[in-house]
C-alpha positions as CSV (number, residue, x, y, z in Angstrom):
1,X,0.0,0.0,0.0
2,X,2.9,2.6,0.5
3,X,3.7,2.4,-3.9
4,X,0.3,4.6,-3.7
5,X,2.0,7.2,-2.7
6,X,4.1,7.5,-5.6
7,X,1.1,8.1,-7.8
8,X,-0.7,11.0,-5.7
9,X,1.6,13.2,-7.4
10,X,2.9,11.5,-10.6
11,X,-0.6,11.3,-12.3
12,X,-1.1,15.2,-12.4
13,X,2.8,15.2,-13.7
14,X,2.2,12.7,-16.2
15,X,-1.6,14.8,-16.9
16,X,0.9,18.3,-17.6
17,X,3.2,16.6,-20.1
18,X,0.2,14.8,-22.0
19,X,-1.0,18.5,-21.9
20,X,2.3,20.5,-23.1
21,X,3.1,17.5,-25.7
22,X,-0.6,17.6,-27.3
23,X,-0.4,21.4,-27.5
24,X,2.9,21.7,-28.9
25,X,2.3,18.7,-31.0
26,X,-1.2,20.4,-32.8
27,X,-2.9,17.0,-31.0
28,X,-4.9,19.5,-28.8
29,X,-5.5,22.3,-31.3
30,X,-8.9,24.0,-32.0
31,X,-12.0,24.7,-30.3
32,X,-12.1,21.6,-28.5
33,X,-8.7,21.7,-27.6
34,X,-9.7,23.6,-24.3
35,X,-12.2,20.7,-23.2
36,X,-9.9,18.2,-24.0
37,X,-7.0,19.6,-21.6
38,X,-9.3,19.6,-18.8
39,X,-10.8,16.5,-19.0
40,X,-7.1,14.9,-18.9
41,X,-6.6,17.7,-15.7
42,X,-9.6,16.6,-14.1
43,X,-9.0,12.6,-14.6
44,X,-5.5,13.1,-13.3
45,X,-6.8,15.2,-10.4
46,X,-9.9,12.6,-9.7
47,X,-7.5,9.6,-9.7
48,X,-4.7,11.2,-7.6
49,X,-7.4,12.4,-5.0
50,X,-8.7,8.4,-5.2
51,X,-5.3,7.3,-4.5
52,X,-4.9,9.9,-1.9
53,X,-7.8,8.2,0.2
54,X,-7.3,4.8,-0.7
55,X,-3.4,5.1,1.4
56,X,-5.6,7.7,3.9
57,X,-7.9,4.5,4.9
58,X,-4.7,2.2,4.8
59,X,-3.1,4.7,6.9
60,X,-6.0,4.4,9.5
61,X,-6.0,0.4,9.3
62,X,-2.6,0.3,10.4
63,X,-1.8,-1.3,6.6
64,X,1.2,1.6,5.5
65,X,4.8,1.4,6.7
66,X,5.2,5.1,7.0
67,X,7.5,5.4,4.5
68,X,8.6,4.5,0.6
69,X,11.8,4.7,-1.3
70,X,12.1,4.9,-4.9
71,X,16.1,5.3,-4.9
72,X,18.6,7.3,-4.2
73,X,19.1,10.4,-6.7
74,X,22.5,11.7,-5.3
75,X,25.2,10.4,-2.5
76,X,28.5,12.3,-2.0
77,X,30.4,11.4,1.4
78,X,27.8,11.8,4.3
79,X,25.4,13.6,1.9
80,X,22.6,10.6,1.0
81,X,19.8,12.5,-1.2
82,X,17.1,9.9,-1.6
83,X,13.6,9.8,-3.9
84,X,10.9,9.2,-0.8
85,X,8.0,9.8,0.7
86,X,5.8,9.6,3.7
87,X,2.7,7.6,3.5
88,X,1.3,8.2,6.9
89,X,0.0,10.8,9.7
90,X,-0.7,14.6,8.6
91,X,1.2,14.6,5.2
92,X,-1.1,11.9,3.8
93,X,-4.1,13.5,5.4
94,X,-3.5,17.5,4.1
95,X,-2.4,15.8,0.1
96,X,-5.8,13.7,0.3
97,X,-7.6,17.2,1.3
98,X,-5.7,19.0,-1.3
99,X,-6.0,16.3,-3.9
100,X,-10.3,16.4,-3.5
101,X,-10.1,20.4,-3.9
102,X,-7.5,20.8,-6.4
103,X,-9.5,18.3,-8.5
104,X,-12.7,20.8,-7.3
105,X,-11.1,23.4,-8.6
106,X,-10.5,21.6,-12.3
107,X,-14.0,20.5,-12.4
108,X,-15.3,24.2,-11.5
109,X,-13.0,25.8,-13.8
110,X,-14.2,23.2,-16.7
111,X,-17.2,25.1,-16.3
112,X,-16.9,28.7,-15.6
113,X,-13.6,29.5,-17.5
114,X,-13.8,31.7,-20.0
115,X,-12.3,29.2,-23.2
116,X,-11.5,31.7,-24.9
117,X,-7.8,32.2,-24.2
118,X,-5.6,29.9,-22.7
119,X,-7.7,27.1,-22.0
120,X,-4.8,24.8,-22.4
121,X,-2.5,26.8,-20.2
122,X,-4.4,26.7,-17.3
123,X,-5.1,23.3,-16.6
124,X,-1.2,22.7,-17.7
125,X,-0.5,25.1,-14.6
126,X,-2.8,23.7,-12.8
127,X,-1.8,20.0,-13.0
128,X,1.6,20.8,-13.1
129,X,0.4,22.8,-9.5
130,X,-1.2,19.6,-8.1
131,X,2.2,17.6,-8.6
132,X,4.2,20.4,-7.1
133,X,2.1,20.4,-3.8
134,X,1.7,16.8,-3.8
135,X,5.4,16.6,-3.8
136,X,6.0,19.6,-1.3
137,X,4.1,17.6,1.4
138,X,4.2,14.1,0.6
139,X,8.4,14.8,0.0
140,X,10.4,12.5,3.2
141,X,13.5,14.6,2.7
142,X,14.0,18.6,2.3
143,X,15.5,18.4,-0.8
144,X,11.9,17.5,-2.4
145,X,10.3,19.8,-0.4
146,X,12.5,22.5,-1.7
147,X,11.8,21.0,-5.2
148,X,8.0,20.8,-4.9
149,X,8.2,24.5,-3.3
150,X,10.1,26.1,-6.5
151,X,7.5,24.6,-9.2
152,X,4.7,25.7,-6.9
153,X,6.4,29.0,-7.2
154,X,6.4,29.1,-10.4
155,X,3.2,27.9,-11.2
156,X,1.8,30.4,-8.7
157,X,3.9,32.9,-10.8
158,X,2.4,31.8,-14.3
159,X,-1.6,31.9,-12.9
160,X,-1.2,35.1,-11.2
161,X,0.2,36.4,-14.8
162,X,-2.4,34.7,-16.9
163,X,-3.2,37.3,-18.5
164,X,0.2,38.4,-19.7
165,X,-0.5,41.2,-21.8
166,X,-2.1,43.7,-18.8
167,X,0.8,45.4,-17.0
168,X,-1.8,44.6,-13.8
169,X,-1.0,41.2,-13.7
170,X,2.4,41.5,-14.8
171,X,3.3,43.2,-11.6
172,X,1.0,41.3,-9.2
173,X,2.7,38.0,-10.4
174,X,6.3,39.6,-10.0
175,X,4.9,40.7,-6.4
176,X,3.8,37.2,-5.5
177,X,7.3,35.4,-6.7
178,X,9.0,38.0,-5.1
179,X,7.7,36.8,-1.9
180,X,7.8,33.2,-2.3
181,X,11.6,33.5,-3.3
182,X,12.2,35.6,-0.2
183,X,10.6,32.5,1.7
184,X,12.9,30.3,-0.4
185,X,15.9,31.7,1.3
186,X,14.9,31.0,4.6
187,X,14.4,27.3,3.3
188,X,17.9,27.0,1.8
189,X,19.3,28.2,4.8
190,X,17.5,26.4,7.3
191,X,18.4,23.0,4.7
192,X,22.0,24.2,5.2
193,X,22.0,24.4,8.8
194,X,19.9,21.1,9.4
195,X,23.2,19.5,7.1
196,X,25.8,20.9,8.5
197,X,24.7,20.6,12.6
198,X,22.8,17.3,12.0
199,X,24.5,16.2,9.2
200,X,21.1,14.8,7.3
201,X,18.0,16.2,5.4
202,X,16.0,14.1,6.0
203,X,12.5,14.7,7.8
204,X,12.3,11.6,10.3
205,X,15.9,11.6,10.9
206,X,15.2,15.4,11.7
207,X,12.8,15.0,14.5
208,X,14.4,11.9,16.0
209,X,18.1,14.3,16.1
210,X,16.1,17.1,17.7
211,X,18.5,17.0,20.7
212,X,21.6,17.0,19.5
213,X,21.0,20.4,18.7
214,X,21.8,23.6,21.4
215,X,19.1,25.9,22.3
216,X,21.4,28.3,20.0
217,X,21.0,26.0,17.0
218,X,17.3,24.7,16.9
219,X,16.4,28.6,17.3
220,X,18.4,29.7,14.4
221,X,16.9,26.4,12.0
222,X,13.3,27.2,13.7
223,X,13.9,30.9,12.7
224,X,14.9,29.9,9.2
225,X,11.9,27.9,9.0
226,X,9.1,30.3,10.4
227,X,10.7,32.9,7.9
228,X,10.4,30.3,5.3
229,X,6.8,30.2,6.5
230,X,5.7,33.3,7.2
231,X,6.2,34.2,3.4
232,X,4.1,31.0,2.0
233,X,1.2,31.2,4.5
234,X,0.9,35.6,3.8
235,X,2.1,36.3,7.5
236,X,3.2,39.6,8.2
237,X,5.1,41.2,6.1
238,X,4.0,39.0,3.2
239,X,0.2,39.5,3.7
240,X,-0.2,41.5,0.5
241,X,0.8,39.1,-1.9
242,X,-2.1,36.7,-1.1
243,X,-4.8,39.5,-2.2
244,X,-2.3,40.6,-5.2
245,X,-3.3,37.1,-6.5
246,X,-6.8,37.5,-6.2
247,X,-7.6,38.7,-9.8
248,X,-6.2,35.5,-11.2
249,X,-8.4,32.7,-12.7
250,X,-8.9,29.9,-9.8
251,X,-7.4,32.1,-6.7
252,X,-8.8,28.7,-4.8
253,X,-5.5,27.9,-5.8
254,X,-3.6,30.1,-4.1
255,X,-5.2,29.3,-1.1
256,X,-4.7,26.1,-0.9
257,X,-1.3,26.7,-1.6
258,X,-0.7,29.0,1.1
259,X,-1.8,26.5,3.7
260,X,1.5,24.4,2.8
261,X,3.2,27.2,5.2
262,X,1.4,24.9,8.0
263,X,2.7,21.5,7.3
264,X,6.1,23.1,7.4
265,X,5.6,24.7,11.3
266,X,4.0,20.7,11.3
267,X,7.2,18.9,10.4
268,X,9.5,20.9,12.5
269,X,7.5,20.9,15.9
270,X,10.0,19.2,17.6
271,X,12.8,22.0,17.1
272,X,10.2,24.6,17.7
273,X,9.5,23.2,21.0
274,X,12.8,23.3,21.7
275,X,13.5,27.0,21.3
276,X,10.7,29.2,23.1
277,X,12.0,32.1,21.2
278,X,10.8,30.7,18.1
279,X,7.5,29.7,19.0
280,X,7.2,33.4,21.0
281,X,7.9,34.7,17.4
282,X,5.3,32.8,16.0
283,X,2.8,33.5,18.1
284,X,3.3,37.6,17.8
285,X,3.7,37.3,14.3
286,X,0.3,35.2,14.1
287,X,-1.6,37.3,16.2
288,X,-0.9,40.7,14.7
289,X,-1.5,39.6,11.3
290,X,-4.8,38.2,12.7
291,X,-5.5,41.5,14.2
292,X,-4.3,43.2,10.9
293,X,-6.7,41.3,8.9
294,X,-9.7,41.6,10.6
295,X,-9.0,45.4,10.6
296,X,-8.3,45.8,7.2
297,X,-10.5,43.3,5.9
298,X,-14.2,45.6,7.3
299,X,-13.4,47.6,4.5
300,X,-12.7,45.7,1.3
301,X,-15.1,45.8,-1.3
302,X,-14.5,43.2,-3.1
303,X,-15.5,39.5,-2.1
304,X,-12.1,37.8,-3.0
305,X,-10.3,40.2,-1.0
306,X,-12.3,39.8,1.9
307,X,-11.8,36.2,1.6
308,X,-8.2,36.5,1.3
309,X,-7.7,38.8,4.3
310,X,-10.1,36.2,6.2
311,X,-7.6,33.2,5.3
312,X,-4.4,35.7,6.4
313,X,-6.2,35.9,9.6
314,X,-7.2,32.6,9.9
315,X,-3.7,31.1,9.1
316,X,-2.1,33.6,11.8
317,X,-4.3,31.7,14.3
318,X,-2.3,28.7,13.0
319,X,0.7,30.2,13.5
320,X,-0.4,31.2,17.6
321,X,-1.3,27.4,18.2
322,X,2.0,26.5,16.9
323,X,3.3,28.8,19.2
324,X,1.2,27.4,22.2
325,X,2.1,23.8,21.0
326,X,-1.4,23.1,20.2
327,X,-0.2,21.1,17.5
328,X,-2.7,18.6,16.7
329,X,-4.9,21.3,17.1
330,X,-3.5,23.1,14.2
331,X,-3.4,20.5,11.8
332,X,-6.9,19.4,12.3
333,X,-7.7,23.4,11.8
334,X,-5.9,23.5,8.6
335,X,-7.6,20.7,6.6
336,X,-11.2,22.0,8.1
337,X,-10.4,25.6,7.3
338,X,-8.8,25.0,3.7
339,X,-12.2,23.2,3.0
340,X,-14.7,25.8,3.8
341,X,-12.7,28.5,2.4
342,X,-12.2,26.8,-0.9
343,X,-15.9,26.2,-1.4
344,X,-16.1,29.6,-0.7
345,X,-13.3,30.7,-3.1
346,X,-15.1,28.7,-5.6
347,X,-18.7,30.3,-4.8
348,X,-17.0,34.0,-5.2
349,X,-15.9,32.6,-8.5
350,X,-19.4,31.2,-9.7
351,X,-21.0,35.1,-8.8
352,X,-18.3,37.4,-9.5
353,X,-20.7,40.4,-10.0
354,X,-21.5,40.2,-6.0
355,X,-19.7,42.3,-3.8
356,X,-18.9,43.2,0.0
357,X,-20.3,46.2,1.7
358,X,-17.3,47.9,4.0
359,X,-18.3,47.6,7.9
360,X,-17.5,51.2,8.3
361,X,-19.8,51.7,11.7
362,X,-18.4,48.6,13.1
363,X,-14.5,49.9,12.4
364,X,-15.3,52.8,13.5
365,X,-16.5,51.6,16.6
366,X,-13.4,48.8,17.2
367,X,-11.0,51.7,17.2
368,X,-12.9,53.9,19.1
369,X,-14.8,56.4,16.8
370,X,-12.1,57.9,14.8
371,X,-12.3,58.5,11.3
372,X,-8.2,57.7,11.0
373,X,-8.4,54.3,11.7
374,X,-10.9,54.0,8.8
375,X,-8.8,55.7,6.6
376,X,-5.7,53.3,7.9
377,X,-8.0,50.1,7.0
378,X,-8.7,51.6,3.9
379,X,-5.4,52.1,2.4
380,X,-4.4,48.3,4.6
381,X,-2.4,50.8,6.9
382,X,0.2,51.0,4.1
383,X,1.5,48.4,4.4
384,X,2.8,47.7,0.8
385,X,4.2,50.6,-0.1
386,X,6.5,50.3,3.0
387,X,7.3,47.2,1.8
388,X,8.1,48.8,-1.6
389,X,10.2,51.2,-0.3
390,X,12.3,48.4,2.2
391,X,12.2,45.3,-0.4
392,X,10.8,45.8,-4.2
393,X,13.1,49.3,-4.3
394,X,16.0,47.9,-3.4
395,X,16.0,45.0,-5.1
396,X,15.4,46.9,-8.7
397,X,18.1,49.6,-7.9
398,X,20.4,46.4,-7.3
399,X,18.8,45.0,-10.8
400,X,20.0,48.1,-12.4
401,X,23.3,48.4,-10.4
402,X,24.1,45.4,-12.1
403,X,23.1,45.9,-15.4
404,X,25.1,48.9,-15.4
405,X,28.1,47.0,-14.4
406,X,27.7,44.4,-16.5
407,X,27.3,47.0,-19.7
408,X,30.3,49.3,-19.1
409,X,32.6,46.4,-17.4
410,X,31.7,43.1,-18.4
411,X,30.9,43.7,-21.9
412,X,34.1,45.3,-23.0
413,X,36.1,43.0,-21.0
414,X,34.7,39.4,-22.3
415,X,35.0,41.5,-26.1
416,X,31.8,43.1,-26.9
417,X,32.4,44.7,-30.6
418,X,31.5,47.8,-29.9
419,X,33.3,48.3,-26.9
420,X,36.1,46.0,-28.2
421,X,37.1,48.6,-31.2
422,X,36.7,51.5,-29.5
423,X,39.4,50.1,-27.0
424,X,42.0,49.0,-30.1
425,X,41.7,52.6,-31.3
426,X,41.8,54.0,-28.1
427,X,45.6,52.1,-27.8
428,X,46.4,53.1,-31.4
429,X,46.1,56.8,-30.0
430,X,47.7,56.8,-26.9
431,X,50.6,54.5,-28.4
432,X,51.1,57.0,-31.8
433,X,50.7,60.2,-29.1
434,X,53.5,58.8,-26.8
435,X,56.0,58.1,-30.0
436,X,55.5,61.5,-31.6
437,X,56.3,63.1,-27.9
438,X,59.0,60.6,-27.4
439,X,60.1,61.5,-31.2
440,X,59.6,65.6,-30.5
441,X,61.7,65.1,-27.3
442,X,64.7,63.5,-28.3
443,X,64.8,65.7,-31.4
444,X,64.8,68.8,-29.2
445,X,68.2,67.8,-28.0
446,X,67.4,68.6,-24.8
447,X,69.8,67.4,-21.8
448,X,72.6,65.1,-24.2
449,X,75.1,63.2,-21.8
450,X,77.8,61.1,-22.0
451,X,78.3,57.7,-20.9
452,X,77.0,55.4,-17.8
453,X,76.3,59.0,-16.0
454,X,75.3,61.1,-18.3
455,X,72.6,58.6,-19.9
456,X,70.7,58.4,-16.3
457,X,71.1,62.3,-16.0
458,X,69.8,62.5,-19.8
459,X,67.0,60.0,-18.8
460,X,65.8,61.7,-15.7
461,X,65.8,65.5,-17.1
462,X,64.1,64.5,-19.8
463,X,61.5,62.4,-18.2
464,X,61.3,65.6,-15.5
465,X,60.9,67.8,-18.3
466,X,58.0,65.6,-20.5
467,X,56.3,65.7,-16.9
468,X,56.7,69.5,-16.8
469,X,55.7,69.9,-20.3
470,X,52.2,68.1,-20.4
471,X,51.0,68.4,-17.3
472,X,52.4,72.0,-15.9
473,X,53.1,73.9,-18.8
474,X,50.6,73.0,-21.5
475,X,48.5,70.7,-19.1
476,X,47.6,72.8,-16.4
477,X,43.8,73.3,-16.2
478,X,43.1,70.9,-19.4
479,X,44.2,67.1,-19.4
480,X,45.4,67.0,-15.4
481,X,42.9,68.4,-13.7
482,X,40.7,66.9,-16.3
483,X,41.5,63.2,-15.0
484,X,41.5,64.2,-11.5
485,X,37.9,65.5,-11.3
486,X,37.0,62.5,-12.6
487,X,38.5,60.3,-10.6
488,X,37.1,62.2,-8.2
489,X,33.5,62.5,-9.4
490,X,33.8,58.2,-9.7
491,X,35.1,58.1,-6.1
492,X,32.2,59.9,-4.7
493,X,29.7,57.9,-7.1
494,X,31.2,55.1,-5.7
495,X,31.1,56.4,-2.1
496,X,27.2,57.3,-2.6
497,X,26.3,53.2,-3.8
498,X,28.2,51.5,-0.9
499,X,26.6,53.9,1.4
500,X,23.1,52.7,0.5
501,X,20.6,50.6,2.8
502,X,20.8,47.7,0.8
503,X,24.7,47.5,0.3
504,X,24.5,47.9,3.8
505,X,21.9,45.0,4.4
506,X,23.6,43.1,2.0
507,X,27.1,43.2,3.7
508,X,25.6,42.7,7.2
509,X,23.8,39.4,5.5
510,X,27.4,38.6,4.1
511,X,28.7,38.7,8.0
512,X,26.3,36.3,9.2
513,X,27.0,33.7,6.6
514,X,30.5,33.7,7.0
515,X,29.7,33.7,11.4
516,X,27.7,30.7,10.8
């Protein structure tokens, strides 16, 4: 009965290539090309989800091992990187939940999609979506988990940019990968630190190792971890990307993907409990995005953005019972709210000309009768532009940084043509200038000597004089000071980048790799 959990996620695979193949092939071309794609997405999906309950009830009647190895993908010294999966307790109970909506959400979308566009695309995303959470939670080592988490990215990427050509959705699905990669750093770290302090990646192994590890150390993996989390459930600060993907086709989608946040808090409980600063971090984190959400969400409008601040909120009280160690209370709150809130995605999605009335009196009233706090909820206490100005700035200014750098330096050193013949010709001219002075000096005559002696005096005067000549004498105001205000002028452009916050950040970053 464990094999069944190599299926759960390699039917939808298996669905996305059928997909990509028939559509680059012409198979799937035409009208009925749309149909066809999701009727392969939604068999996938329906058999994944029956294979999903089929090891759930084997799970329950004691008939699963817990675990199942395909092979191993790479070994090098103590590093054993192996293709498995769990096939028991709250991994195989959150893929069956996902399974049943994710094929929901194919069946609904068969149905209330527009066809007219990019019918095929989507239910390639979304297939290619149902193997990458599959994987992200039914992975037995981190490496898959990572794996599963960067094709979930992406996939969240491609749906929140569906429609391509509207600069809208171009930006909300920069803002959402943005956030997930920032999340993806705190993975690759905490994966790094789990290596080299534990010396395996490997879930089980992880929680049975728990106390080898200092107070010190299972706070800075917990930390890694939570920030890993924080970004995929829409904690604070990532809240906003979660309604930035509402206007997307399906945004059931990305809330069932945010809920994969949980099952990582899940899987490291026993660090977390080992480092109360972590959990204490969790639980203030949880609870002011809770409080955030409920504030701001009284005055959306619109019912997809009420729903999303509602899930924010309700996945911050997930983060406070992992803080309390309510654990099994968590989990059994995560697959009951990710059900309800997906049939209510899905409802929002069947009546998109409804919409939410703001609360104002009842705002109002919360934060005791002044018009401000309205006006805070309103504008979601600006929150994004402040993140704008600390993370989305930066990063472009480092973007163009580098594209600078790489234009004027790289370029003309690995031989751009351009740069490459300006460079030859600007040799030719300095190398024809210095024999025409070195010609004009030695037919001047000036300072002849004799022998061993003389020939150094000669030497010297006449390099003295050449100095004197082009820099003091004709120089003086044109080529020397010239090259020295520019020098100068690059030492203080210089002296203004290194200076900046995220140079700054970026060096301080630097210092804590190299401490660890």
């Amino acid at each position: 009965m464990d094999a069944l959990v190599l299926l759960i996620p390699f039917l939808p695979f298996c669905a996305a290539i059928i997909i990509a193949a028939g559509a680059g092939s012409g198979l799937l071309a035409g009208k009925a090309s749309t149909q066809h794609s999701a009727d392969i997405a939604i068999g996938a999906t329906g058999l994944s989800c029956l294979m999903a309950v089929a090891l759930l009830i084997a799970d329950w009647l004691g008939k699963t091992s817990g675990y199942f190895s395909v092979g191993q993908w790479l070994g090098s010294d103590t590093l054993d990187i192996r293709i498995n999966f769990i096939s028991t307790g709250f991994p195989v109970l959150l893929a069956a939940v996902f399974a049943l909506l994710l094929w929901l959400v194919g069946w609904h979308a068969s149905h209330h999609l527009q066809p007219a566009t990019g019918g095929q695309r989507f239910f390639f995303i979304l297939s290619l979506l149902a193997a990458a959470l599959q994987t992200l939670v039914l992975s037995a080592n981190m490496v898959g988990t990572l794996a599963g988490w960067q094709i979930t990215s992406g996939c969240a990427y491609l749906l929140v940019g569906y429609a391509y050509r509207t600069p809208a959705a171009s930006s909300n699905a920069s803002r959402v990968f943005i956030a997930q990669q920032i999340g993806t750093i705190g993975l690759l770290i905490g994966i790094s630190l789990c290596y080299i302090w534990l010396d395996n990646i490997n879930w089980a192994r992880l929680a049975l190792a728990t106390e080898e590890l200092g107070i010190g150390q299972a706070t800075g993996v917990s930390l890694c971890f939570a920030w890993a989390a924080l970004a995929l459930s829409a904690q604070l600060p990532f809240t906003p990307w979660l309604v930035r993907a509402m206007p997307a086709p399906m945004p059931a989608t990305h809330m069932i993907m945010s809920h994969a946040g949980i099952y990582l808090l899940w899987q490291l409980h026993p660090i977390f409990e080992q480092s109360p600063f972590a959990q204490a971090v969790l639980g203030i984190v949880g609870v002011l995005t809770a409080l955030y959400c409920f504030i701001v969400g009284l005055t959306q409008t619109d019912r997809k953005n009420v729903l999303a601040y509602a899930s924010a909120g309700q996945l911050g009280l997930m983060f406070l019972e992992a803080a309390l160690g309510w654990w099994q209370i968590m989990a059994g709150h995560c697959c009951l709210h990710v059900l309800l809130r997906c049939l209510q995605y899905l409802r929002a999605d069947a009546n998109p000309q409804r919409t939410a009335a703001p609360q104002i009196p009842v705002i109002i009233a919360a934060l005791g009768n002044k018009m401000w706090a309205f006006t805070s909820s309103l504008q979601g206490f600006w929150l994004e532009p402040i993140i704008d100005w600390a993370l989305v700035n930066p990063v472009r200014k480092m973007a163009q940084d580098l594209y600078y750098f790489d234009g004027q330096i790289i370029d003309p050193i690995m031989g751009s043509p351009e740069p490459a013949i300006r460079t030859l010709a600007t040799f030719a001219q300095q190398d024809e200038t210095f024999s025409e002075t070195h010609a004009s000096n030695n037919s001047n005559g000036f300072a002849l000597g004799n022998g061993l002696a003389g020939k150094l005096a000669q030497w010297a005067a006449t390099l003295m004089h050449s100095f004197e000549e082009r820099f003091v004498t004709r120089g003086l105001g044109k080529g020397s000071i010239h090259w020295l205000r520019k020098m100068g002028h690059a030492a203080n452009r210089f002296e203004l980048v290194i200076i900046r916050p995220r140079y700054l950040v970026l060096f301080v970053g630097i210092t804590f790799l190299v401490a660890f």
